[in-house]
VODREN-201620 format. One record per residue (C-alpha): residue number from 1; chain; x, y, z. Coordinates in Angstrom, 3 decimals. Example, Ala and Ser with C-alpha at 12.3 -4.5 7.8 and 13.67 -1.06 7.14 Angstrom:
<pts>
<n->1 chain->A east->12.300 north->-4.500 up->7.800>
<n->2 chain->A east->13.670 north->-1.060 up->7.140>
</pts>
This chain:
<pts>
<n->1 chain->A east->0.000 north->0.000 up->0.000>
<n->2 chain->A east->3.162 north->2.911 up->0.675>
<n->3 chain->A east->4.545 north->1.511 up->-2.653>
<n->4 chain->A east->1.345 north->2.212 up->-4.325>
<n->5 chain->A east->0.501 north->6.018 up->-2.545>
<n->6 chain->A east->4.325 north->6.653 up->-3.484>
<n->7 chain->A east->3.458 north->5.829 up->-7.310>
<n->8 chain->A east->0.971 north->8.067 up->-6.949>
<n->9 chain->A east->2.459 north->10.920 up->-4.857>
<n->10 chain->A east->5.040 north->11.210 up->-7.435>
<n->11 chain->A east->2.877 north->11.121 up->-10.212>
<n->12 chain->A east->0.796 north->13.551 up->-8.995>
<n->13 chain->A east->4.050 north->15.825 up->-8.191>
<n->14 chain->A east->5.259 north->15.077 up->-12.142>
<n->15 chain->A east->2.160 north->16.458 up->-13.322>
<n->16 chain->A east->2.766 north->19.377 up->-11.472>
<n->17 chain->A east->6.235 north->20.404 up->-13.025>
<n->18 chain->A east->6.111 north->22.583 up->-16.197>
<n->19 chain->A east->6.631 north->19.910 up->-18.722>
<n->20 chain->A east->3.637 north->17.808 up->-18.016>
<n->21 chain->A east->1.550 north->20.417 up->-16.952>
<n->22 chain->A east->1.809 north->22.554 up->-19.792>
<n->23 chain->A east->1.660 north->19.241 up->-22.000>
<n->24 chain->A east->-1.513 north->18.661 up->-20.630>
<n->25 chain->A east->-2.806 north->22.355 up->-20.831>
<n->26 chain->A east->-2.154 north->22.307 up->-24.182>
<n->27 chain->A east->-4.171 north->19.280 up->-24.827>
<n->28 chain->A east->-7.035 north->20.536 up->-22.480>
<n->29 chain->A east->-7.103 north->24.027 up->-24.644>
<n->30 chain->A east->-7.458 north->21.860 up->-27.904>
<n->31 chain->A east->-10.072 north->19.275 up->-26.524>
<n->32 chain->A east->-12.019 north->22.844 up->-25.626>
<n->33 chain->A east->-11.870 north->23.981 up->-29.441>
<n->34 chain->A east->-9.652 north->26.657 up->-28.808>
<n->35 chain->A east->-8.309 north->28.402 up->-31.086>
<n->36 chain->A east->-4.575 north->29.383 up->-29.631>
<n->37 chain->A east->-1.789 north->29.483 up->-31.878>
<n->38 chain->A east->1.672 north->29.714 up->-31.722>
<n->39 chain->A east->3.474 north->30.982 up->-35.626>
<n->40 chain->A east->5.635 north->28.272 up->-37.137>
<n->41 chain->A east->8.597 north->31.169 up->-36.733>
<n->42 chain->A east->8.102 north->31.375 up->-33.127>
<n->43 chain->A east->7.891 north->27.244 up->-32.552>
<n->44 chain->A east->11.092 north->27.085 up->-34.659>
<n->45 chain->A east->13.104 north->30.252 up->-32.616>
<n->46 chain->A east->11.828 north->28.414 up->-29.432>
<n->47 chain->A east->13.670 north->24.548 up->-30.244>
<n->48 chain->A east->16.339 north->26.644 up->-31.669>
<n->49 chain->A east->17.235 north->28.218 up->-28.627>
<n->50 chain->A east->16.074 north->24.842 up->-26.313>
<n->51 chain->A east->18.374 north->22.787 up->-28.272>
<n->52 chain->A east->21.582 north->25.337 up->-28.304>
<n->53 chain->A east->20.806 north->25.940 up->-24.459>
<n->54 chain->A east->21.403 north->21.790 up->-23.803>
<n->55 chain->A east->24.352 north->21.750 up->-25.687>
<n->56 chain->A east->26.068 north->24.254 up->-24.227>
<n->57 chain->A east->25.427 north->23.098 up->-21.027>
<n->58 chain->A east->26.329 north->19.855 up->-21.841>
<n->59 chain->A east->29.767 north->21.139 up->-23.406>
<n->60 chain->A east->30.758 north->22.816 up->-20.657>
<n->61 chain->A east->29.975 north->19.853 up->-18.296>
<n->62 chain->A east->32.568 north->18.200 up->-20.798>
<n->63 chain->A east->35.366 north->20.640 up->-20.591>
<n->64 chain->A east->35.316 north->21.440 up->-17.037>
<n->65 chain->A east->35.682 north->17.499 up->-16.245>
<n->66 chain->A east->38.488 north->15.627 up->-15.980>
<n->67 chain->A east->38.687 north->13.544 up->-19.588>
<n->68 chain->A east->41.293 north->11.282 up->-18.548>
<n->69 chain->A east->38.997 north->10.195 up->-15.969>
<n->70 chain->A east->36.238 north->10.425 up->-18.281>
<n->71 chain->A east->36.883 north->8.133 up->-20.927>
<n->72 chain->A east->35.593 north->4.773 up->-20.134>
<n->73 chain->A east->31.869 north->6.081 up->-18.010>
<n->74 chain->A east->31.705 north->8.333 up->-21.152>
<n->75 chain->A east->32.099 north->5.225 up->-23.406>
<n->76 chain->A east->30.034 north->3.366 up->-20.769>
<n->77 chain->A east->27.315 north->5.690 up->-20.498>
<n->78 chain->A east->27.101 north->6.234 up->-24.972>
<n->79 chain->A east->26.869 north->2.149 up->-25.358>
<n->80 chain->A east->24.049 north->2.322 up->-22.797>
<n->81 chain->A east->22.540 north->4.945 up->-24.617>
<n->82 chain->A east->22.860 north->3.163 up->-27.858>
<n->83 chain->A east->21.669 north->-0.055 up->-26.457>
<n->84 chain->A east->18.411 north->0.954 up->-24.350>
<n->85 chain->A east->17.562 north->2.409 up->-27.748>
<n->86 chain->A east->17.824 north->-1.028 up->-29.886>
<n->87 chain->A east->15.942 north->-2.653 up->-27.094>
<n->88 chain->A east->13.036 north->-0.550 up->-27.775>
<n->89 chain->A east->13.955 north->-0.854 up->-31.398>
<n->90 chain->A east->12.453 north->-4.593 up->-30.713>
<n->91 chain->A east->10.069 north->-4.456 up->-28.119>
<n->92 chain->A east->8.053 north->-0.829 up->-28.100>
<n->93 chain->A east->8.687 north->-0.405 up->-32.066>
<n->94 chain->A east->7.580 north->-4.139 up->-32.997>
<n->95 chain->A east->4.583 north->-4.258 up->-31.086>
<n->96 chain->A east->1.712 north->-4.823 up->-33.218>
<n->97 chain->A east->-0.337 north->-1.566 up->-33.874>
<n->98 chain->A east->2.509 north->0.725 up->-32.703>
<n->99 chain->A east->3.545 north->3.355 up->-35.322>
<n->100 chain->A east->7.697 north->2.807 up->-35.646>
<n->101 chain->A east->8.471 north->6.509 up->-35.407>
<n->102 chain->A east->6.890 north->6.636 up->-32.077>
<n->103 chain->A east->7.903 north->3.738 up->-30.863>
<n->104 chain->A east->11.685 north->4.988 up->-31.848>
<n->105 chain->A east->10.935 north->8.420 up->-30.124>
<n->106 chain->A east->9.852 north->7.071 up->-27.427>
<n->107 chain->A east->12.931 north->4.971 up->-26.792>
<n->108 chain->A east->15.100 north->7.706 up->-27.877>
<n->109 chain->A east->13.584 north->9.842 up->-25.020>
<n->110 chain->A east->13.696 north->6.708 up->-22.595>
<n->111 chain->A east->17.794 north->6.227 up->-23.783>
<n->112 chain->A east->18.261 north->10.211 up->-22.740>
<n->113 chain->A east->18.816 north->11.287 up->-19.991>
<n->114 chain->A east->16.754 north->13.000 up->-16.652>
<n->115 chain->A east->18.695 north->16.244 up->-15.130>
<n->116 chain->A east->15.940 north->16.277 up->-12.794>
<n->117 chain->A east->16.009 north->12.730 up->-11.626>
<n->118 chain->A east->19.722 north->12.700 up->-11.737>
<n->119 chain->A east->19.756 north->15.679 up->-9.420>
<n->120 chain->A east->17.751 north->13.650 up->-7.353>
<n->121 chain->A east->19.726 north->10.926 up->-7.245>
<n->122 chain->A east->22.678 north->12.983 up->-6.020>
<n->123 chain->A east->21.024 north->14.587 up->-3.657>
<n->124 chain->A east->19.940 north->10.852 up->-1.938>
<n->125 chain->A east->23.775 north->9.993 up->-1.936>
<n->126 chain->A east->24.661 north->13.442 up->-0.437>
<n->127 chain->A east->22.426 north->12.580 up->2.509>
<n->128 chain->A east->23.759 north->9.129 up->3.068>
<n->129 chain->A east->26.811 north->10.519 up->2.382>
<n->130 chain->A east->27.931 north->8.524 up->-0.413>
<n->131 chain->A east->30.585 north->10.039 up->-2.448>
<n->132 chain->A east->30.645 north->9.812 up->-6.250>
<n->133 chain->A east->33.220 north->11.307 up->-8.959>
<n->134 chain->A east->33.182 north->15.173 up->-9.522>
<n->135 chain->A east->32.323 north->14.488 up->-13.705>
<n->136 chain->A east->29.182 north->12.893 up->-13.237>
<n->137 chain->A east->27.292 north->15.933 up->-14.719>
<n->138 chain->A east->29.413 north->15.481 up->-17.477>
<n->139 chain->A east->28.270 north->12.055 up->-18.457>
<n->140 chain->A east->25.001 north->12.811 up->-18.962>
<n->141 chain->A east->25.573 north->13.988 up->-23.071>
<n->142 chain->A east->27.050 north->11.013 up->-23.837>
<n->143 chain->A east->24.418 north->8.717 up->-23.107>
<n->144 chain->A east->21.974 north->11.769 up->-24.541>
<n->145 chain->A east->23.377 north->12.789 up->-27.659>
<n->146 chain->A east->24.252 north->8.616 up->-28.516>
<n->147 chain->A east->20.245 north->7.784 up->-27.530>
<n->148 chain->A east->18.894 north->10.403 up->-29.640>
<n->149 chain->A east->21.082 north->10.114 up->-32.523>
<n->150 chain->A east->20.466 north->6.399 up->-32.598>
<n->151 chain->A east->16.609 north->7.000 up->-32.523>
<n->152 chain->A east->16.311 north->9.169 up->-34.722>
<n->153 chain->A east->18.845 north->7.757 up->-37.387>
<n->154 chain->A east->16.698 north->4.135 up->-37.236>
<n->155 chain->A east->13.538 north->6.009 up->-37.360>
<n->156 chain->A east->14.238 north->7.814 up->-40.654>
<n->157 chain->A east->16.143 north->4.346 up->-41.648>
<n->158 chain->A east->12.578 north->2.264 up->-41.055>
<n->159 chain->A east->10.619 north->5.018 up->-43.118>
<n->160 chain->A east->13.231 north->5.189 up->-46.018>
<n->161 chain->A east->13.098 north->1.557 up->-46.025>
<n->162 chain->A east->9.079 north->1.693 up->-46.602>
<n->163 chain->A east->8.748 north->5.028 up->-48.883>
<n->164 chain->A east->11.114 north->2.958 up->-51.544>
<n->165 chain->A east->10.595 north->-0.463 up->-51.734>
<n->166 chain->A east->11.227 north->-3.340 up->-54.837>
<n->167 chain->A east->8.766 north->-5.695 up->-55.406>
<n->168 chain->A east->10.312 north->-9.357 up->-55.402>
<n->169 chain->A east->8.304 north->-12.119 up->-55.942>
<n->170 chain->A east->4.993 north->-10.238 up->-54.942>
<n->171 chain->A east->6.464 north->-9.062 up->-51.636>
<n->172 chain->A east->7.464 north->-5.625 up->-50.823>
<n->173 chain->A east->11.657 north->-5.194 up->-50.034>
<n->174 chain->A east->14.443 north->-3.701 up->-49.891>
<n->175 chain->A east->17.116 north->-6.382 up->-51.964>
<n->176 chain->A east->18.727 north->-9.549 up->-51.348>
<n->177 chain->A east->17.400 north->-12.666 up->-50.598>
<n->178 chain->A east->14.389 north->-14.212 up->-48.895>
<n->179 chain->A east->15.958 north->-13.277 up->-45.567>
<n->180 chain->A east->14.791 north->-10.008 up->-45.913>
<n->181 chain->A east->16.239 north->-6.693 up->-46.276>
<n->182 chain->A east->19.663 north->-6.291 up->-47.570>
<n->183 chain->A east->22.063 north->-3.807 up->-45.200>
<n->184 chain->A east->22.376 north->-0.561 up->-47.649>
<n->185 chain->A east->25.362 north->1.156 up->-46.652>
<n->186 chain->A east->25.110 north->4.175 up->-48.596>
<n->187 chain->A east->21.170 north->4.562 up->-47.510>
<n->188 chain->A east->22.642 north->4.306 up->-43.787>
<n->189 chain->A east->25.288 north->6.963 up->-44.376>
<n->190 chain->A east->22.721 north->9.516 up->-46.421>
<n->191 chain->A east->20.481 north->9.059 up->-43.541>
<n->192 chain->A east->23.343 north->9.593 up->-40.722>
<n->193 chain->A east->24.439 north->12.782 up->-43.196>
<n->194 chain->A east->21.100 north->14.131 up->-43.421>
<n->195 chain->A east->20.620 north->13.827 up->-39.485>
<n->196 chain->A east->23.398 north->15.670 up->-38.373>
<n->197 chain->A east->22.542 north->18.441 up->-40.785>
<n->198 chain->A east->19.267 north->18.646 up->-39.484>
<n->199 chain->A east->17.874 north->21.527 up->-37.589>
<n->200 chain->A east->17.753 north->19.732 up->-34.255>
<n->201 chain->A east->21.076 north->17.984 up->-34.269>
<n->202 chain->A east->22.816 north->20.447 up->-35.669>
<n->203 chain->A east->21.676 north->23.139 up->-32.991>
<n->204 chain->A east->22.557 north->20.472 up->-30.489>
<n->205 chain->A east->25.750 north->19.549 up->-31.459>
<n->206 chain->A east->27.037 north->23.170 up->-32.607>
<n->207 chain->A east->25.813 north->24.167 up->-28.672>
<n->208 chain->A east->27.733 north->21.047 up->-27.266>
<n->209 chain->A east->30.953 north->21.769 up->-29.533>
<n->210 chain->A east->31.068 north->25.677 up->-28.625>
<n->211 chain->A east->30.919 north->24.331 up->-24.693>
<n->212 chain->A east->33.320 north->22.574 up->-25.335>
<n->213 chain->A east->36.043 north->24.492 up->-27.316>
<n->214 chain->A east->35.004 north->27.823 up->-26.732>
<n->215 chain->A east->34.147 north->30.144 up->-23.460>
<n->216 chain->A east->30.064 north->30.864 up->-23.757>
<n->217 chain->A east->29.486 north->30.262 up->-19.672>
<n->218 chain->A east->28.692 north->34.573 up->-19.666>
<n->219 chain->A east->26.209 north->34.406 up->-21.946>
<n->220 chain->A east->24.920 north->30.857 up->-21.073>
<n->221 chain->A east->24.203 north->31.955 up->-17.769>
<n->222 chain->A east->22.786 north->35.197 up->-18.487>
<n->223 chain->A east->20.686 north->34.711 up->-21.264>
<n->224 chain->A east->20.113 north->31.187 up->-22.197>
<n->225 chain->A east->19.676 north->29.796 up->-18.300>
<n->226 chain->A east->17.110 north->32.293 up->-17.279>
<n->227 chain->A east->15.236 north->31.874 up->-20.433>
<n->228 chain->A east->15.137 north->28.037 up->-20.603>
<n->229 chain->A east->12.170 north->26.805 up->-18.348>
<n->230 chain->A east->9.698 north->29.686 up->-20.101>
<n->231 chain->A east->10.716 north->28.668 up->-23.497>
<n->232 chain->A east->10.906 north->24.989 up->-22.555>
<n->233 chain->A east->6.958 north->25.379 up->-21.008>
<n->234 chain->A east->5.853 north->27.370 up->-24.449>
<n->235 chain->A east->7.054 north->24.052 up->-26.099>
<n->236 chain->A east->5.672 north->21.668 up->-24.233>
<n->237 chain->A east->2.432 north->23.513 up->-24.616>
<n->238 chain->A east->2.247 north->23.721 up->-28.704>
<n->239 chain->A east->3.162 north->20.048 up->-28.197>
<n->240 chain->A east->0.171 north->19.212 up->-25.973>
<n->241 chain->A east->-2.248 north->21.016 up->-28.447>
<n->242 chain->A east->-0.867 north->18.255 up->-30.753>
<n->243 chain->A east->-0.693 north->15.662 up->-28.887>
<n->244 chain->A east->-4.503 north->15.698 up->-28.283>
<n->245 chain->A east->-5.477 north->15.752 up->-32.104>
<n->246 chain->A east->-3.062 north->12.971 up->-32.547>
<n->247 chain->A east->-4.379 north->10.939 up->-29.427>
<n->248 chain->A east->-6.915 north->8.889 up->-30.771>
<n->249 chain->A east->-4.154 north->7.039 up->-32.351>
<n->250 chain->A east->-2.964 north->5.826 up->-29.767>
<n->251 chain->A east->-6.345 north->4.314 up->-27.962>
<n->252 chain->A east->-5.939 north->0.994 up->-29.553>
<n->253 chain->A east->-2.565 north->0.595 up->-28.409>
<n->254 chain->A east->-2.399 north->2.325 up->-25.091>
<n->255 chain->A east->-1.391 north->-0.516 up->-23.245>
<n->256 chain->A east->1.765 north->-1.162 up->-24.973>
<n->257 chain->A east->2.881 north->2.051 up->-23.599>
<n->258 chain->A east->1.780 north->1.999 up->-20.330>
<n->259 chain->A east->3.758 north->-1.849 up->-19.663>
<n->260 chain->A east->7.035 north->-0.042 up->-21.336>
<n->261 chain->A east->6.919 north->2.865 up->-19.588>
<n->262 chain->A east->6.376 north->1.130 up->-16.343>
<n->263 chain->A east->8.766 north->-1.675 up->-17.017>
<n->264 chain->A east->11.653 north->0.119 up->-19.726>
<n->265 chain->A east->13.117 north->2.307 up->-16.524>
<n->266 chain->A east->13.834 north->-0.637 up->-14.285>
<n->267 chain->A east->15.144 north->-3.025 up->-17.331>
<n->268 chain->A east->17.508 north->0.250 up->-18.441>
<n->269 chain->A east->18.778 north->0.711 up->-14.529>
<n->270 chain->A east->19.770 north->-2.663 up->-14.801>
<n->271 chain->A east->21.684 north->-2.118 up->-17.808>
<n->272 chain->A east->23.304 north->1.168 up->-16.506>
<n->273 chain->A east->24.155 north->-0.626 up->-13.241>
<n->274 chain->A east->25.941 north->-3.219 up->-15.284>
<n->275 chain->A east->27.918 north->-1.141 up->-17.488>
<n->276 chain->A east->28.902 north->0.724 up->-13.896>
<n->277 chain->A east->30.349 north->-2.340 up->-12.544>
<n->278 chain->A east->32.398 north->-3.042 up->-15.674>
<n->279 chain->A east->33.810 north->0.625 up->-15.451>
<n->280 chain->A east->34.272 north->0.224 up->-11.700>
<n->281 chain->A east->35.975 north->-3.354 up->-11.957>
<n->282 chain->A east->38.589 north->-1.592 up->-14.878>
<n->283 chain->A east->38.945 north->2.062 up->-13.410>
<n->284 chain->A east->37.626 north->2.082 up->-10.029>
<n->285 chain->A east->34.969 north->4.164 up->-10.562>
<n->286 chain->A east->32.878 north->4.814 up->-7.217>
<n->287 chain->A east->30.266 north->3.061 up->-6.148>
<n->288 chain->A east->28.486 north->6.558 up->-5.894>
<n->289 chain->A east->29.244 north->6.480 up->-9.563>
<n->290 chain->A east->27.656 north->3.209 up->-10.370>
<n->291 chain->A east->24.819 north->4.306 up->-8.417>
<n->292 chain->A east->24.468 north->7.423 up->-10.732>
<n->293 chain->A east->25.300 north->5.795 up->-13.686>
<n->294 chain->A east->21.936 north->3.292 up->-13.039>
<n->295 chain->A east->19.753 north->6.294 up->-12.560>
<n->296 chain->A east->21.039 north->8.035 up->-15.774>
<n->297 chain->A east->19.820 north->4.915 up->-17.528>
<n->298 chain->A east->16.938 north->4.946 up->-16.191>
<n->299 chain->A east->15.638 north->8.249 up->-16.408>
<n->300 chain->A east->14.014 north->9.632 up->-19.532>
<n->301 chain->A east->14.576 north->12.838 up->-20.916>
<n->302 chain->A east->12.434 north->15.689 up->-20.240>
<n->303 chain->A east->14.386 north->18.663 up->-21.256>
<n->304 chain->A east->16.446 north->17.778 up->-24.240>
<n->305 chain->A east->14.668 north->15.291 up->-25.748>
<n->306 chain->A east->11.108 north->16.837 up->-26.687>
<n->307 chain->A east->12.487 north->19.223 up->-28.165>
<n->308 chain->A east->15.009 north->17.209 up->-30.455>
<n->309 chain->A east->12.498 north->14.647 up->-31.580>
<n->310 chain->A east->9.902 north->17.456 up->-32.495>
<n->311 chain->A east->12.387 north->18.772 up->-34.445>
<n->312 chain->A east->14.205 north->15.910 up->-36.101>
<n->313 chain->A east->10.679 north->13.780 up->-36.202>
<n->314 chain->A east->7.634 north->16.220 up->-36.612>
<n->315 chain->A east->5.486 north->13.139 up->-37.804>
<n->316 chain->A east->5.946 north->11.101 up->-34.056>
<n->317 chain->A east->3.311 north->11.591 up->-31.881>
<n->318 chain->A east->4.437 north->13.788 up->-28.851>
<n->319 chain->A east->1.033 north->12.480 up->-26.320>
<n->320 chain->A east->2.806 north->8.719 up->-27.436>
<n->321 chain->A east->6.862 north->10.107 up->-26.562>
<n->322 chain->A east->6.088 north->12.704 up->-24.053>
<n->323 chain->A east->3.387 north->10.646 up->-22.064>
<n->324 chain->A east->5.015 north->7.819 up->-21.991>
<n->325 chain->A east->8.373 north->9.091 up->-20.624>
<n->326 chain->A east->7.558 north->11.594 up->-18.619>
<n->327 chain->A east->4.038 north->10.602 up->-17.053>
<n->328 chain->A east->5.077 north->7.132 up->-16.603>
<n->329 chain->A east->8.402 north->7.055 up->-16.738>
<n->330 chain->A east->10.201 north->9.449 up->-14.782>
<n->331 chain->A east->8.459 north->8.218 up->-11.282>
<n->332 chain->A east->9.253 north->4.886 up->-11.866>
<n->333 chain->A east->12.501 north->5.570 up->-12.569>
<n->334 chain->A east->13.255 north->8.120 up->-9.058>
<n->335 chain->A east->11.728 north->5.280 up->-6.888>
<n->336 chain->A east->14.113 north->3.149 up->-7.778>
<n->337 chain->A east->17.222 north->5.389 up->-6.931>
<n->338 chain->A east->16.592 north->2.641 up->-3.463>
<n->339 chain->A east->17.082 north->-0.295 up->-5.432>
<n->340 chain->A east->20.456 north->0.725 up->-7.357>
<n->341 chain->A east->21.876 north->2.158 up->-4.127>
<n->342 chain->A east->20.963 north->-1.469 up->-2.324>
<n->343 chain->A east->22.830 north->-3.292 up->-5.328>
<n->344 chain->A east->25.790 north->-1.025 up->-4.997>
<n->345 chain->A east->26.162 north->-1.546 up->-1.510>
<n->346 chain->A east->25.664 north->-5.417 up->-2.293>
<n->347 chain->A east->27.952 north->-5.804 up->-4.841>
<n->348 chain->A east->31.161 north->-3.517 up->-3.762>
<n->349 chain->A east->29.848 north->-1.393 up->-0.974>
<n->350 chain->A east->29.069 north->2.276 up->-0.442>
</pts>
């Protein structure tokens, strides 16, 4: 019975943070008829400056760490990214009745990660008094940017692969023989061309490289900081508008959502907690750092990922990608900051 009121508590305390509650104003404004519009100019200024806002953060997070420390939880936390994405890539995205695209955006925003509900988990290892490594903040892109990319590069792969198909034999494919689809290098590399010049990723990674290699932190924290959470809740509320005349197609398959989003977190800690270990066992990394590490994985993104997938893929369904992760999701994934902090202490101590 606490398990259950803490579902709920938290649930009720999710939809009470700007991006689910202007989500679902949005939706309630459309399901009342009205007739609120924001101008396509606007929307795109908005994700512009979302997008370059995350990856400037994220670059300075990079530079300021230590990268000879960094290397292998970077690597760690990318091949998590990566692979949390190809597990939805066969479980959300194959289910029967479930578009691909939002399937895919959905696990791209489940393979990003939480600054919220990493905050959170730092803050429970602060009171314990846990310690964990000083570049922790800095993983977070690299699991981010690798989920994101990965989504949104087999997304655009799956609907290439159906827009231009052969007929063989009276079936519908891509080449070779009749074990399906032939791998099409040069398809894969247009497609991983044309998503890093697209708006979204290129705003993203030209805000991550200038972090990185150059000195923005004066006008990162004086103009794109304060600016962030209105622009962020603007967003979130052109997307709920959406989202609600885009709902109904998601009625038939609502349950499909509702066991990943309840279910994806804890499978995804598991695999973060793993790839912890591994980097522990070869460079010592904390167990504070595994710890984090699991709740990176499984957290889903609410700040840079909405944004990036409404920009990269406008035809996903943001009540499918936003719902999903954020309703569902994210309290799943901060009640079980416990359980990865019990494993830790199980497995090397705390």
């Amino acid at each position: 019975m606490d398990i259950a009121f803490d579902i709920l508590a938290t649930m009720v305390e999710q939809i009470q943070k700007p991006t689910l509650a202007f989500l679902l104003g949005g939706m309630v404004l459309a399901a009342l008829g009205s007739k609120l519009e924001v101008p396509g100019p606007v929307y795109k200024f908005v994700v512009l400056l979302l997008l370059l806002k995350v990856g400037l953060g994220a670059g300075i997070s990079v530079r300021e760490a230590n990268l000879l420390e960094l290397v292998v939880p970077a690597l760690a936390a990318a091949g998590v990214g990566v692979a949390i994405v190809l597990i939805g890539m066969v479980t959300l995205a194959c289910w029967r009745g479930v578009s691909r695209t939002d399937g895919m955006a959905t696990a791209g925003l489940f393979g990003a990660v939480s600054a919220s509900t990493l905050a959170a988990g730092m803050a429970m290892l602060d009171s314990e008094g846990v310690t964990y490594e000083g570049f922790i903040g800095a993983l977070y892109p690299f699991m981010d940017i690798a989920a994101l990319v990965t989504a949104i590069v087999l997304a655009k792969l799956a609907e290439q692969r159906r827009a231009a198909p052969a007929v063989q034999g009276g079936t519908m494919a891509l080449g070779g023989g009749s074990g399906g689809p032939a791998f099409d290098g040069k398809l894969v590399r247009e497609i991983l061309v044309d998503t890093f010049r697209s708006a979204a990723i290129s705003a993203l990674v030209l805000g991550l490289a200038l972090g990185i290699f150059a000195k923005p932190d004066s006008v990162y924290e004086s103009f794109y900081e304060p600016l962030f959470r209105g622009l962020l809740s603007i967003l979130m509320l052109i997307m709920g508008m959406e989202a609600w005349s885009r709902l109904s197609e998601l009625r038939k398959v609502a349950g499909a959502y509702i066991l990943y989003g309840l279910t994806a977190p804890l499978v995804h800690g598991l695999l973060g907690f793993g790839a912890g270990l591994v980097a522990h066992h070869l460079t010592g990394f904390s167990g504070g750092g595994v710890v984090l590490l699991a709740v990176m994985a499984a957290s889903s993104s609410d700040i840079s990922g909405p944004p990036t997938m409404r920009g990269a893929l406008p035809e996903a369904n943001p009540s499918a990608y936003v719902g999903t992760s954020t309703g569902l999701g994210t309290p799943v994934a901060i009640l079980s900051i416990p359980l990865w902090m019990a494993l830790a202490d199980a497995f090397i101590g705390l």
